[in-house]
N, C-alpha and C positions, 0 to 999 in steps of 0.2 A: 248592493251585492247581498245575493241571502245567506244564509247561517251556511246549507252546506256546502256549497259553490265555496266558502271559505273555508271551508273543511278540508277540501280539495288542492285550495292553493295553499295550506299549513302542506300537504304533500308533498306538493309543486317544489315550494320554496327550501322543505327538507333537504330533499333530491340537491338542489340547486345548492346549497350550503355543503355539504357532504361530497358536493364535486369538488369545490374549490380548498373545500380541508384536505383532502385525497391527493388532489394535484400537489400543496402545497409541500406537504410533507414528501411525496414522492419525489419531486425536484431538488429536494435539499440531503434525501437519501441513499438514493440510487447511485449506484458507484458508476464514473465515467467506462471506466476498465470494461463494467459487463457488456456494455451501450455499443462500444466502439466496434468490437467484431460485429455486431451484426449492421450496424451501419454501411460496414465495407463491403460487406453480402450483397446491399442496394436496399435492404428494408427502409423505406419510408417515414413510416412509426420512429423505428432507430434514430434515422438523422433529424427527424423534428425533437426527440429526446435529449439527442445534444444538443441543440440548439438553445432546448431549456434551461439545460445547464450552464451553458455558456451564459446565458442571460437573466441569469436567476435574480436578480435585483428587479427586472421587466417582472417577472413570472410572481414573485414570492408578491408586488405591489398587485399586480394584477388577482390572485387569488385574496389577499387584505379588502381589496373593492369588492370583490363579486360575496366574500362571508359578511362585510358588513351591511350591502346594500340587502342584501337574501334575509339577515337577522330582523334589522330595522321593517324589513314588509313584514315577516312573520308576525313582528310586535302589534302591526298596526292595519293590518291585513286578516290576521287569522285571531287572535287574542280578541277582538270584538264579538266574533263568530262563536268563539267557545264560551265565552262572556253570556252573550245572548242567551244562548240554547241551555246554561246552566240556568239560569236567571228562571226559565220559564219553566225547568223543569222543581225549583225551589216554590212556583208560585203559590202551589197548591198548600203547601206546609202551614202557613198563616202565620209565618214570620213577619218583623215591618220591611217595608221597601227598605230603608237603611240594610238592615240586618243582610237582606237577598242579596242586595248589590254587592258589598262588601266580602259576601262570600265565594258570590261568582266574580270576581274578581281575583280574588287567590287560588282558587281553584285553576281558573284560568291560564293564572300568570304563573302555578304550579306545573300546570303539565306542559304548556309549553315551552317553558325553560327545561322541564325533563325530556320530554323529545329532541328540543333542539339539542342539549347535549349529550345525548346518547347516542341521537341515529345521527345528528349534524355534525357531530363534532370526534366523539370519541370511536366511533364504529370504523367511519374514514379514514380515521388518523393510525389508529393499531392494524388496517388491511393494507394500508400505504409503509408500516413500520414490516410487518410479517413479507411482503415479497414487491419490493421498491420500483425491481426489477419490469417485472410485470406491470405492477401500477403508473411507472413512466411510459412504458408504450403504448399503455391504453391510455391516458389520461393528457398526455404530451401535446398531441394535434388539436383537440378541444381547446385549450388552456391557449397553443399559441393563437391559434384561429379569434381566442378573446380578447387576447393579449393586442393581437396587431389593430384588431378594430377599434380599441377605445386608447392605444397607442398615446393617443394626444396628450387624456385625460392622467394615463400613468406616467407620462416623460412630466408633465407640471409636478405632480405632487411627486415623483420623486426627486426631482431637483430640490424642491424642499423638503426633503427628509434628507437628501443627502448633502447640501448645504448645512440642516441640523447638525448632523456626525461631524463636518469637517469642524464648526464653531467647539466642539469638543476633541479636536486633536485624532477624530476617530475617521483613516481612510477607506470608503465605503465599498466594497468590492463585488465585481458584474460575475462574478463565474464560484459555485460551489467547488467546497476544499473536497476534492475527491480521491487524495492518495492520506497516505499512513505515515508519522514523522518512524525512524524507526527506534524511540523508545517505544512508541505506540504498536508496534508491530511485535515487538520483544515481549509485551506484557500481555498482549491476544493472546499471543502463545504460547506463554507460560499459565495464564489463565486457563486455556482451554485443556494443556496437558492437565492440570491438575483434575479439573473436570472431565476427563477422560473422552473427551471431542477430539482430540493428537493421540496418534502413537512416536513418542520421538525416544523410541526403545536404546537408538543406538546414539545419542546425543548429537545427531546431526544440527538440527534446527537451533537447540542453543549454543551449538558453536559457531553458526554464523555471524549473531551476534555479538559472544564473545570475539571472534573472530577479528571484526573491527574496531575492538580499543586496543591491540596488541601488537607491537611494532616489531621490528626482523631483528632487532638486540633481544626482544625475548626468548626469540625462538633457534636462533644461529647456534653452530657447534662451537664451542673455544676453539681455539688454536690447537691444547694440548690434549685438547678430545677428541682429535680428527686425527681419520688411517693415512696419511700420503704417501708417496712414494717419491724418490728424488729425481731432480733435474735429469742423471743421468739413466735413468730405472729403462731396462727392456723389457720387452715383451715376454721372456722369462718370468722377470719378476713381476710383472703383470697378470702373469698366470700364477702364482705361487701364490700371490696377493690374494686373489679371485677366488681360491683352493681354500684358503683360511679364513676369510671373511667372508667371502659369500656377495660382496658390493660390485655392481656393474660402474660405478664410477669413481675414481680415482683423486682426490688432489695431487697436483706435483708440484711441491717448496725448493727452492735454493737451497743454499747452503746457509742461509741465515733463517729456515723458518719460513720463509714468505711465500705463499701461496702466488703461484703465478701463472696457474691453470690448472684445467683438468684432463683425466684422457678417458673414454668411455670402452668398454670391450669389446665392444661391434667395432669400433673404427679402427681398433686393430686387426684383431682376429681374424677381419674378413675382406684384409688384402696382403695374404700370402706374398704377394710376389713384391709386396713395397713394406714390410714388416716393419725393418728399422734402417737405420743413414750406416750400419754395417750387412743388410740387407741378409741378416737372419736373428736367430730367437734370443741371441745373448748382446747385441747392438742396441745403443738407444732407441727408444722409441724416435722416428722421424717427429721434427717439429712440428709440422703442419698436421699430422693426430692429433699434437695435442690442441685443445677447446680454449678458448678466453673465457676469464672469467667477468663478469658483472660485478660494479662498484656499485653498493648501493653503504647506507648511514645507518646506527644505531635506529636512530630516530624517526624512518623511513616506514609509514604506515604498514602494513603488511598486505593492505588490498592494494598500496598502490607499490609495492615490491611484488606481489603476485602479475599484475600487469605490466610492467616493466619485463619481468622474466618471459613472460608470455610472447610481448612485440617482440624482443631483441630472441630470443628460441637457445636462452640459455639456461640452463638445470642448476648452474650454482654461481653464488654471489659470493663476492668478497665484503666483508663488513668490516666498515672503518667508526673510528669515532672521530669526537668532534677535529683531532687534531691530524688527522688523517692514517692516523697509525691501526693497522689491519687486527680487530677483536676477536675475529672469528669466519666462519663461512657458514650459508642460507642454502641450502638446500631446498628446491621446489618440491624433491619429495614432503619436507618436511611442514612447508605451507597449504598442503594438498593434505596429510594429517589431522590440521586443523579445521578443517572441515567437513573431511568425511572420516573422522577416525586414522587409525592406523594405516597406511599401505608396505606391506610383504615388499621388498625387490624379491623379486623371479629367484634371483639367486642367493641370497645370502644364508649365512650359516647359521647365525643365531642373533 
């Protein structure tokens, strides 16, 4: 082989190492999330992209083979060639052969460990970090297309690599971690607000969070902090209620205190001809206006009080503790709050 014919394959082999850096890190960074919409579009690229991902132990061995095989020729393929060509161009100097050798030697093994790791290694690696996205759909179909042909040679060695892990207690895993635990999500985001990447002017985004360490005893009205009205209240005092507070929904207690339902103002208001069980404005409200309430626990997560309220399509809970005696009432206005802030009822007064 002459000197620049290996000049050619240090190229060659660059190119060839800078693919497999490029895939590698692309497969391990590209978020599943981006991938999957265009998958289901029918993109090709796409589903060979998840495929990659799914099979990143295949992928990540399969790129380790192709940078170490690409390095190992560099060394012993192109490092002769520039070896050479220095050698001959020191001849003239009148140094001794020791001396020439020795120098085209480091020179040599200087510049092509600095190419290799500039254009092979780091160049790759930061284009694959800068847009992942992109770098899996281009880089994906190559990578499996090498992947499946030398298939044989990567199922052996990683059976022992991965036989290795297991001898240390370490279970070896086929598919890239592609979601956010959500302390990890909480801390992007408070990162980036601070760096001013968020606007979360109105503290929505860190109420979400918060949102989920805080249980329905947090956030529940006492008992003696709630407006009711009694068992036997009309539609008068329904309205008179309405007049000075301004709430579309009512508690209705016993004579002991105990919440044992609600009544909303639409369901009255707006059936005139069935008002009350004395069929006008100073008669009980009819029973069947009034709403049940939801039994939910102190201790009762507040996302999974918020979906509880949600399936059953009722607006307020009764809250017990452990011994089942009623602490307070949940209000879904009040768990809707905690997530986007305040919300106004339409009618209230203050």
């Amino acid at each position: 082989m002459s000197d620049w014919s290996g000049l050619i394959w240090l190229v060659i082999l660059l190119a060839v190492n800078a693919f497999f850096v490029a895939a590698e890190f692309a497969v391990i960074s590209a978020r599943r999330s981006q991938i999957e919409p265009l998958a289901e579009k029918g993109s090709a690229s796409a589903k060979t992209a998840l495929y990659a991902i799914e099979h990143v132990s295949l992928m990540l061995a399969t790129s380790q083979l192709g940078i170490t095989v690409a390095s190992l020729l560099i060394l012993n393929v192109s490092e002769p060639s520039i070896h050479h060509l220095v050698e001959l161009g020191l001849a003239g100097t009148g140094l001794a052969a020791g001396w020439i050798s020795g120098i085209s030697f480091a020179v040599a093994l200087i510049l092509v460990t600095f190419l290799h790791v500039i254009f092979g290694e780091m160049v790759p690696k930061n284009a694959s970090f800068s847009v992942p996205e992109k770098a899996i759909l281009l880089l994906a179909p190559p990578l499996v297309f090498v992947a499946r042909v030398v298939k044989p040679v990567i199922w052996a060695m990683n059976g022992v690599a991965n036989a290795t892990l297991r001898l240390f207690k370490v279970e070896p895993r086929e598919e890239a971690n592609s979601v956010f635990s959500l302390n990890e999500v909480a801390t992007i985001v408070s990162h980036s607000t601070r760096e001013g990447m968020i606007e979360d002017s109105s503290g929505t985004l860190s109420a979400a969070f918060e949102f989920t360490t805080k249980k329905a005893g947090d956030i529940k009205v006492p008992l003696e902090n709630l407006v009711t009205l009694p068992e036997a209240a009309s539609v008068s005092d329904l309205e008179t209620a309405v007049a000075k507070y301004g709430f579309s929904r009512f508690v209705i207690s016993d004579s002991d205190n105990e919440p044992i339902g609600y009544v909303h103002l639409k369901d009255v208001l707006t059936f005139d001809d069935d008002i009350s069980e004395a069929g006008t404005h100073t008669g009980p409200i009819k029973a069947k206006r009034i709403r049940q309430l939801a039994t939910l626990t102190e201790s009762t997560d507040l996302e999974d009080a918020l979906a509880e309220l949600q399936r059953s399509g009722i607006h307020l809970a009764r809250v017990v503790d452990l011994n089942g005696n009623t602490t307070g009432v949940l209000f879904l206005e009040d768990i809707i709050e905690e997530l986007v802030g305040e919300v106004q009822d339409a009618t209230r007064r203050w």
